[in-house]
C-alpha positions as CSV (number, residue, x, y, z in Angstrom):
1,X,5.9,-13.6,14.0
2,X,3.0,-14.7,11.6
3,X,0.2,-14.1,14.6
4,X,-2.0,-11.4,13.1
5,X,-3.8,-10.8,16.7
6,X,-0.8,-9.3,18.2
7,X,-0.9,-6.3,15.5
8,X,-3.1,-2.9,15.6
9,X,-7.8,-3.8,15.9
10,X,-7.5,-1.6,12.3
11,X,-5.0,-4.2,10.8
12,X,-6.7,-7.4,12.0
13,X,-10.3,-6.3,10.7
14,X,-9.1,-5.4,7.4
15,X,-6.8,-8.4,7.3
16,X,-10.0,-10.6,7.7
17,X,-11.9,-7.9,4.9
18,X,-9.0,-8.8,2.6
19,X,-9.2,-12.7,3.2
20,X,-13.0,-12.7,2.4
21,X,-12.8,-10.4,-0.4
22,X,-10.0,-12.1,-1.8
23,X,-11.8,-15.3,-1.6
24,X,-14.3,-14.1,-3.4
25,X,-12.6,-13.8,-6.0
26,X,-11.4,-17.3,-6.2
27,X,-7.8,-15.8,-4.7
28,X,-6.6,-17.3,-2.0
29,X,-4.2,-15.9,0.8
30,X,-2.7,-16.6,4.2
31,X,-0.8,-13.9,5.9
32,X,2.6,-14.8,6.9
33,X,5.0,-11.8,8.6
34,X,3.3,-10.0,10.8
35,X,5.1,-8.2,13.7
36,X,8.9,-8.7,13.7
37,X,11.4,-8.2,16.8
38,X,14.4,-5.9,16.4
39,X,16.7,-9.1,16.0
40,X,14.1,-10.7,12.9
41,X,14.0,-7.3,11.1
42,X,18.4,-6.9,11.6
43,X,18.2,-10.0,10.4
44,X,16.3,-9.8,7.5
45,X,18.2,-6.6,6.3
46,X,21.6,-8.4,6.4
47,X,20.4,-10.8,3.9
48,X,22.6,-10.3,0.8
49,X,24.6,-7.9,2.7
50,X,26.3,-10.4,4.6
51,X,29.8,-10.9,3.8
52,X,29.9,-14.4,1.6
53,X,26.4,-14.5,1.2
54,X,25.0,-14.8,-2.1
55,X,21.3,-13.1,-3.3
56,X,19.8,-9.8,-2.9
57,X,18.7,-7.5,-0.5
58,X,15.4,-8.4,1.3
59,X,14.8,-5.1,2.7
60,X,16.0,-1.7,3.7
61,X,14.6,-1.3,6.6
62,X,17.4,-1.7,9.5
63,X,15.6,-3.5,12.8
64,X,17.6,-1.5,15.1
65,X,16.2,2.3,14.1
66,X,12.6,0.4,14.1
67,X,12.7,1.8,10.1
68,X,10.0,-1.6,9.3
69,X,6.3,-1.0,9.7
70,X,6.0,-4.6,10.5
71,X,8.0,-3.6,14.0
72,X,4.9,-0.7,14.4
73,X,2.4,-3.9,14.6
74,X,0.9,-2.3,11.3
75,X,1.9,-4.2,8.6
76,X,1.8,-8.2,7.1
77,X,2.6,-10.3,4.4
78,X,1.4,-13.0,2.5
79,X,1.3,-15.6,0.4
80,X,-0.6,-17.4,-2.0
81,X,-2.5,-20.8,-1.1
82,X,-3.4,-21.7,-4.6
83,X,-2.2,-23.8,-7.7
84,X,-1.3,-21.0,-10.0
85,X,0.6,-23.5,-12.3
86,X,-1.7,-26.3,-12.2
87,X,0.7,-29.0,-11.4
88,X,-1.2,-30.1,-8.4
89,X,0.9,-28.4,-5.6
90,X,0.5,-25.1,-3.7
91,X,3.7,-25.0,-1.9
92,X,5.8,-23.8,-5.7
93,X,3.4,-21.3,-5.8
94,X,3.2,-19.0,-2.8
95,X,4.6,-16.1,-4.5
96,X,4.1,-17.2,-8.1
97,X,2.6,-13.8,-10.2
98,X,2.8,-15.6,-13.7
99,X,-1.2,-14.6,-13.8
100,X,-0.8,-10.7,-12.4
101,X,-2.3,-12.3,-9.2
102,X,-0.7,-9.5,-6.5
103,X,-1.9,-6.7,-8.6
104,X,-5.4,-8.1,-8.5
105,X,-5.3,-8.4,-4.5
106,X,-3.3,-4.8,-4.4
107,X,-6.3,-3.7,-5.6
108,X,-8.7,-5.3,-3.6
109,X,-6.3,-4.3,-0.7
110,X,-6.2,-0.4,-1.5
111,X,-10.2,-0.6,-1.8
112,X,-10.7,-1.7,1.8
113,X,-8.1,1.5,3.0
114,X,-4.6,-0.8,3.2
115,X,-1.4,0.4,1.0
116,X,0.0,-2.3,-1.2
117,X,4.0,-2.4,-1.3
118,X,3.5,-3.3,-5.5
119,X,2.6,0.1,-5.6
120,X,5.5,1.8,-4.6
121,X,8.0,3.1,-6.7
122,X,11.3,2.8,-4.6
123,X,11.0,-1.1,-4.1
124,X,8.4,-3.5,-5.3
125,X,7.2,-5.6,-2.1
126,X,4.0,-7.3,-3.8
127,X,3.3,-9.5,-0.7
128,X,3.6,-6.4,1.4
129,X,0.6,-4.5,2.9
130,X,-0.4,-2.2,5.9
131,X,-2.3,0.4,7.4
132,X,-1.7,4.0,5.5
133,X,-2.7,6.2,8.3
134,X,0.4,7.1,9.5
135,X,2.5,7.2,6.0
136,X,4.4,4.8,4.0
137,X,7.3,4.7,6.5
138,X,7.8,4.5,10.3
139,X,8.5,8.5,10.6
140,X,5.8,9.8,12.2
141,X,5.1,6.8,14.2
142,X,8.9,7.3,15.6
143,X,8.0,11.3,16.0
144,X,4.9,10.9,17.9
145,X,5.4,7.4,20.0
146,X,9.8,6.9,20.0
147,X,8.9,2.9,20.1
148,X,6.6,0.6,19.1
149,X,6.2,-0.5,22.5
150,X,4.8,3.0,23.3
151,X,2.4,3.1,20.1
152,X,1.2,-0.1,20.6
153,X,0.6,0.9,24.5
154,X,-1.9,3.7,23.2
155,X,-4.1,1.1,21.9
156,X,-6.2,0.6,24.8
């Protein structure tokens, strides 16, 4: 789902903090994955796992054990809206880090309170961000609230 307003108030504020800043910057983003369902984060992970299919892994995060903070409503991606080559287009360059682009909106990102997945060490997700206030991974979410229908229900 690429609808921001269906995630956690925190994560929609500082989504629109990291847009402006961002723009300021003459950088500019659109966020993408927002929220996924248990069936578009199994999916996801059985990229390049897939007998026959060819690439690599997308993620590690298995859909069914809710192990993706994107299923927690606390996490988005994005991409870039800009002609980083100069050929005219934007569409070749949505993810193009030729210029160190994502490191320079990591650290915007981790100045307004979000963790940046470029700055992990396990796996480098440099379109990846979310809220850090309940770790880098889904285990305390899952300890304290079981599913992310129940987190998301203590909200209001």
């Amino acid at each position: 789902m690429r609808d921001i307003t269906v995630c956690h108030p925190k994560l929609q504020k500082l989504v629109k903090k990291l847009i402006a800043k961002c723009k300021k910057k003459g950088i500019i983003i659109q966020t993408t994955e927002c929220y996924r369902s248990v069936t578009e984060q199994d999916a996801l992970y059985s990229k390049g796992r897939t007998t026959g299919e060819k690439g690599h892994t997308v993620t590690n995060a298995k859909g069914s054990t809710y192990s993706s903070m994107h299923q927690w409503y606390v996490a988005f991606d994005i991409i870039l809206k800009m002609d980083i080559d100069k050929d005219g287009q934007t569409s070749d360059d949505i993810y193009n880090d030729n210029t160190g682009v994502f490191e320079k909106i990591g650290v915007i990102a981790k100045s307004i309170g979000l963790e940046w997945g470029g700055g992990w060490t396990s796996i480098k997700d440099r379109p990846h961000f979310q809220l850090k206030d309940w770790g880098s991974t889904p285990y305390k979410l899952k300890l304290k609230y079981g599913t992310p229908e129940r987190f998301r229900a203590s909200w209001k």
